[in-house]
C-alpha positions as CSV (number, residue, x, y, z in Angstrom):
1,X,-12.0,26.3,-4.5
2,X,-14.6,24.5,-2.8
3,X,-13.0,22.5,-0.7
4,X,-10.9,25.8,0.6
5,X,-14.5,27.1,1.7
6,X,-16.0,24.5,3.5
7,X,-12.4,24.5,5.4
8,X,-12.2,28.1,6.4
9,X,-16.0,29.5,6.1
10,X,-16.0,32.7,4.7
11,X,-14.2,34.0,7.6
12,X,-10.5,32.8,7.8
13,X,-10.9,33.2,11.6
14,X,-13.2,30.1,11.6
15,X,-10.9,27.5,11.8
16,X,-13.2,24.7,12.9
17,X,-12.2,21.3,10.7
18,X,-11.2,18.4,13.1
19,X,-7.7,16.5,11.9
20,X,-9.2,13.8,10.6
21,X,-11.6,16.1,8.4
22,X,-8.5,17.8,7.3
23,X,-6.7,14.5,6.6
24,X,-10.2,13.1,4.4
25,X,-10.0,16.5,2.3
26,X,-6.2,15.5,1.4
27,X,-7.0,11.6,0.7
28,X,-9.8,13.3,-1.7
29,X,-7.3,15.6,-3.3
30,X,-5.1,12.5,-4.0
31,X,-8.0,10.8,-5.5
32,X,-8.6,13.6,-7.7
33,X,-4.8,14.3,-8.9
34,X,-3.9,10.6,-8.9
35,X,-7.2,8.2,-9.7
36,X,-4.6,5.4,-10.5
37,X,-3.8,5.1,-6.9
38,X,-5.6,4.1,-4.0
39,X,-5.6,6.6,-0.5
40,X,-6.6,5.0,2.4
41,X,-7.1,7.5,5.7
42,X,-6.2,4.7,8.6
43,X,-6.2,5.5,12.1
44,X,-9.1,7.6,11.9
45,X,-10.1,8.3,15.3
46,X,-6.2,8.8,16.6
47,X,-4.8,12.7,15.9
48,X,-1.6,11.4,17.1
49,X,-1.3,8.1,14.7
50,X,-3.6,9.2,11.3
51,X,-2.0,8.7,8.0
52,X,-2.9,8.5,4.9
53,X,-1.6,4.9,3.3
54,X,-0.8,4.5,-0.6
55,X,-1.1,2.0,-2.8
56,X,-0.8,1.4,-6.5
57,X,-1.7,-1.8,-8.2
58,X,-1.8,-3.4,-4.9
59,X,1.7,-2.4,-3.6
60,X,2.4,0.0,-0.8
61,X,4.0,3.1,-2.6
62,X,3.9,5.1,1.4
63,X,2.3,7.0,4.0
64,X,1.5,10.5,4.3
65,X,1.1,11.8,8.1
66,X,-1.2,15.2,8.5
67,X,0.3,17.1,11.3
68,X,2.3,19.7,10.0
69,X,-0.9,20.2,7.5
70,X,-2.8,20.5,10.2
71,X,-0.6,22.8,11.7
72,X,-0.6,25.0,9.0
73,X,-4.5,24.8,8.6
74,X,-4.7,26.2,12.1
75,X,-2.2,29.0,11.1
76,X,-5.7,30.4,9.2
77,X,-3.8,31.6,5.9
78,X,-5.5,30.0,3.0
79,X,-2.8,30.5,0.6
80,X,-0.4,29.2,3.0
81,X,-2.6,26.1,3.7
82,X,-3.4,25.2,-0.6
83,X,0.7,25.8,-1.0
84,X,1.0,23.0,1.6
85,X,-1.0,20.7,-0.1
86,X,0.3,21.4,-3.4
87,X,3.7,20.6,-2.5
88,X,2.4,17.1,-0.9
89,X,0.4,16.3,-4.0
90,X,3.8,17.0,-5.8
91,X,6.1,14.9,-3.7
92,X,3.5,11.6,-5.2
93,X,5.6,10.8,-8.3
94,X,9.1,11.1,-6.2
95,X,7.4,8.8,-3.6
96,X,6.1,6.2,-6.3
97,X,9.7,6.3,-8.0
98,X,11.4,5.3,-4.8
99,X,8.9,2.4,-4.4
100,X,9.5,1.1,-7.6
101,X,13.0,-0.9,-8.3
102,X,12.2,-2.0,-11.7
103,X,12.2,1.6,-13.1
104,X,15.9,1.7,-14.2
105,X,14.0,2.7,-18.0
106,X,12.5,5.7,-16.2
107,X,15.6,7.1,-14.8
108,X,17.2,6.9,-17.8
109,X,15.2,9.5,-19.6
110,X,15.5,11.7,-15.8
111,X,17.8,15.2,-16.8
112,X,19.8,16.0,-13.2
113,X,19.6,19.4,-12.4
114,X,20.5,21.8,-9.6
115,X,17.9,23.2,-7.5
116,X,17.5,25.2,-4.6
117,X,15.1,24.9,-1.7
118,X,15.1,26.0,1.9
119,X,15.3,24.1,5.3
120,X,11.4,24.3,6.0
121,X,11.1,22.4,2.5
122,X,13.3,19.8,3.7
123,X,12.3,19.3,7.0
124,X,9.2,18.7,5.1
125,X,10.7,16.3,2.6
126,X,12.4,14.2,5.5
127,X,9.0,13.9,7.5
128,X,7.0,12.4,4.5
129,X,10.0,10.4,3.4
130,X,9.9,8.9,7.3
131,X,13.3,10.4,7.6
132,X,15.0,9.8,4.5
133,X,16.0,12.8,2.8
134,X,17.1,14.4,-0.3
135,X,20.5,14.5,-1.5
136,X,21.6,18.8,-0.3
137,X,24.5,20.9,0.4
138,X,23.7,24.0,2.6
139,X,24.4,27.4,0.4
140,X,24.0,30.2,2.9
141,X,21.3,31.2,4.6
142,X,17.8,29.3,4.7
143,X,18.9,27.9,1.5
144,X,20.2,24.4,-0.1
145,X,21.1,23.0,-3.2
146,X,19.3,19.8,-4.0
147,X,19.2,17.8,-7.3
148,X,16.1,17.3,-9.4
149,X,15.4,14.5,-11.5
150,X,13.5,15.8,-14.4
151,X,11.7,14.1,-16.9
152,X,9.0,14.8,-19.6
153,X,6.2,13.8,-17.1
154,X,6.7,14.7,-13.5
155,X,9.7,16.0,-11.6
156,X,11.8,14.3,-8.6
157,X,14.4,14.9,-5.7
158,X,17.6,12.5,-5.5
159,X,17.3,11.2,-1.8
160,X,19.7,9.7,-0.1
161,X,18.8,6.5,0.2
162,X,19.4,6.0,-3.8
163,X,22.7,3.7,-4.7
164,X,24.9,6.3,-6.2
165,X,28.2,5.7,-7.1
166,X,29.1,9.7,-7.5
167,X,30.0,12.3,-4.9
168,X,28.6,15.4,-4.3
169,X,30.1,17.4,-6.4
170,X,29.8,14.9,-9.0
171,X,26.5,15.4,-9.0
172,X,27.2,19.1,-9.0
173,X,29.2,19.7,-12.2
174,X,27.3,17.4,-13.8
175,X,23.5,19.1,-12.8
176,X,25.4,22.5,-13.9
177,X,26.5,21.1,-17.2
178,X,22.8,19.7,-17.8
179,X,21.1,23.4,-16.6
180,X,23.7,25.7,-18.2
181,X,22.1,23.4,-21.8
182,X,18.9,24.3,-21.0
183,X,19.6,28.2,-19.8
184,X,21.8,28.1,-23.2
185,X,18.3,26.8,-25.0
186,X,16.1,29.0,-23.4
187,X,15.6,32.8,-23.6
188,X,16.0,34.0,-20.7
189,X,12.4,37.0,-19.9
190,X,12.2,39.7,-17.5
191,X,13.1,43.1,-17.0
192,X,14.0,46.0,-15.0
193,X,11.7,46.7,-11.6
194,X,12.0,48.9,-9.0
195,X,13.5,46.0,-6.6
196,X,16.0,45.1,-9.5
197,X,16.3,43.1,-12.9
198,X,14.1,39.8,-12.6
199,X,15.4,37.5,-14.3
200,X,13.0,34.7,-15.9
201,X,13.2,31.2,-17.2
202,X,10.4,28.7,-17.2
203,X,8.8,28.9,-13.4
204,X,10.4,25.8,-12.3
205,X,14.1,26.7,-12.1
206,X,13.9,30.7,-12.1
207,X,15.9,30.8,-8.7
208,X,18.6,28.0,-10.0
209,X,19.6,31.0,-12.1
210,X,21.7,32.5,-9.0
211,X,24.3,29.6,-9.6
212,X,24.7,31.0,-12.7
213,X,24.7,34.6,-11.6
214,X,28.7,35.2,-12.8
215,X,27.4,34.4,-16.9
216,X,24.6,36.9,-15.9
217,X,26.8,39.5,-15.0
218,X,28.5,39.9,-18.4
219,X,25.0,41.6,-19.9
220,X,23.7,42.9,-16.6
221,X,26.5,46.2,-16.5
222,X,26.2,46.9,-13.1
223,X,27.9,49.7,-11.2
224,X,28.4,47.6,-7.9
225,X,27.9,44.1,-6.3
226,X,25.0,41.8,-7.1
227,X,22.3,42.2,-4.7
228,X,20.4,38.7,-4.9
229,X,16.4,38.1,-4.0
230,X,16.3,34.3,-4.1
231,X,12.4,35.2,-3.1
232,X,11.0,31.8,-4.5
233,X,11.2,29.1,-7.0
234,X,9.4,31.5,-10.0
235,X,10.8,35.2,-8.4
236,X,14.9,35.7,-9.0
237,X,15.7,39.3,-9.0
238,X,19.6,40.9,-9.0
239,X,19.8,44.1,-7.7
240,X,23.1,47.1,-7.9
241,X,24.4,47.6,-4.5
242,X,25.4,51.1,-6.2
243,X,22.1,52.1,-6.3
244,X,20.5,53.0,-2.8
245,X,16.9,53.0,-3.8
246,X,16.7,50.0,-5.7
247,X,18.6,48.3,-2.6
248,X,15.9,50.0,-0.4
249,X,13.1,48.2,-1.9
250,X,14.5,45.2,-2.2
251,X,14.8,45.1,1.2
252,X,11.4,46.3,1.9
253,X,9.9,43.5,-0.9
254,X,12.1,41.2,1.7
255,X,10.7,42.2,4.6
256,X,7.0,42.6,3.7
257,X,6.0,40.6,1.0
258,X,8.3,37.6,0.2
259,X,7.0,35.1,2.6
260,X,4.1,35.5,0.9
261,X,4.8,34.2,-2.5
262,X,3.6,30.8,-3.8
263,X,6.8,28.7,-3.3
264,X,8.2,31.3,-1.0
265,X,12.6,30.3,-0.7
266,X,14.1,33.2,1.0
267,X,13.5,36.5,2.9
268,X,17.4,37.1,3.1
269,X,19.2,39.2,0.9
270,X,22.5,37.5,-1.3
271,X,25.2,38.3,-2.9
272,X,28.0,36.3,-5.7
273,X,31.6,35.5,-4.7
274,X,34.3,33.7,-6.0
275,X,31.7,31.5,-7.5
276,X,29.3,31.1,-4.3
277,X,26.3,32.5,-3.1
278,X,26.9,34.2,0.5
279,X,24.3,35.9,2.7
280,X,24.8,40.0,1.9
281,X,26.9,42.0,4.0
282,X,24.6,45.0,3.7
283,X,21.9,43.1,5.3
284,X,24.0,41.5,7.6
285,X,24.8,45.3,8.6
286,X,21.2,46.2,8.8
């Protein structure tokens, strides 16, 4: 992209953008994605108290704050950097939902359904939300279960400061009722690699299949344990503890190259018991 080039020059070692140059490229982005809203960069000339303030229809929807993009811009990784702004270009709809009261038609049509994220996700969440966050549980790990609200057109995160009249795991059984409908309706893709069986469903909720990882088993006819990669939100691969090699480079796909992937969840290693997810002995070992 463009944009990406006059950021970084053609060496990623030039890192030379100012914050607010870095903050104007996101309120263009916004522009771009969303030309029903307005994006107004404020506090221009202040690194420490530059925003970016929303409106739609003339009503404040929020504020988005730059630093930990800018933080990340200074990190030098491109991919890294366009990932960030991604996932702040996604977090719009949730943030216009919250604003709105009179929506109640909306959230009728919203399917609840369990998904897992990491803590650098919702540290992320919390700081755009201005310390609200989303509705999560802690599965093991880096790793939480949160709760989507998933419609036709976009995609949200319960938060917690929503009136809800259900507990947690309320909201739990009823998530895994609405995903093991849509698991049910989908074929489930994938195959056999060298790090394991990847198992596939529609890029969004690939690593919400590990909840589900006991149904898997029946067809999967594996000698040992379940070996779980909960690498990102489109990469979910079960590995056979029985089998040393494929275990081996599992670990290696781990440890080198699963940071790396677009929506990156996990570098740890997992495993399936009595119905939870737990960190993997083996690698606790290692």
């Amino acid at each position: 992209m463009g944009f990406l080039s006059s950021l970084f020059g053609r060496n990623t070692k030039q890192v030379t953008a100012s914050k607010r140059e870095i903050t104007e490229q996101l309120q263009q982005r916004i522009l771009e994605r969303f030309p029903h809203l307005k994006a107004l960069v404020i506090n221009a000339d202040d690194d420490s108290e530059i925003a970016i303030e929303i409106t739609k229809d003339g009503e404040h929807i929020g504020s988005m704050f730059p630093d930990n993009l800018y933080a990340t811009y200074q990190t030098k990784d491109k991919e890294a950097y366009e990932q960030y702004v991604e996932q702040l270009l996604k977090s719009l709809p949730n943030m216009i939902n919250r604003s709105t009261s009179d929506n109640a038609e909306q959230l009728t049509e919203e399917t609840l359904l369990p998904c897992i994220k990491n803590l650098d996700w919702l540290d992320q969440m919390t700081q755009l939300s201005k310390g609200t966050a989303p509705v999560f549980k802690p599965i093991a790990g880096d790793l939480i279960l949160v709760f989507a609200l998933d419609s036709e057109s976009q995609m949200r995160f319960l938060m917690d400061d929503e009136d809800q009249t259900q507990s947690f795991d309320d909201l739990f059984v009823q998530a895994m009722e609405n995903f093991n409908q849509r698991v049910h309706n989908i074929r489930l893709q994938g195959g056999v690699t060298e790090i394991g069986i990847r198992l596939e469903l529609d890029n969004d909720y690939d690593s919400s299949l590990a909840l589900v990882t006991d149904n898997l088993l029946e067809s999967l006819e594996l000698e040992g344990e379940p070996v779980l990669g909960i690498f990102s939100r489109a990469l979910f691969v079960i590995a056979d503890s029985a089998k040393p090699e494929q275990i081996k480079e599992l670990k290696n796909f781990a440890n080198t190259k699963a940071a790396e992937l677009p929506y990156a969840l996990s570098t740890h290693l997992y495993t399936f018991k009595d119905s939870a997810i737990t960190l993997y002995a083996g690698e606790l070992a290692s």
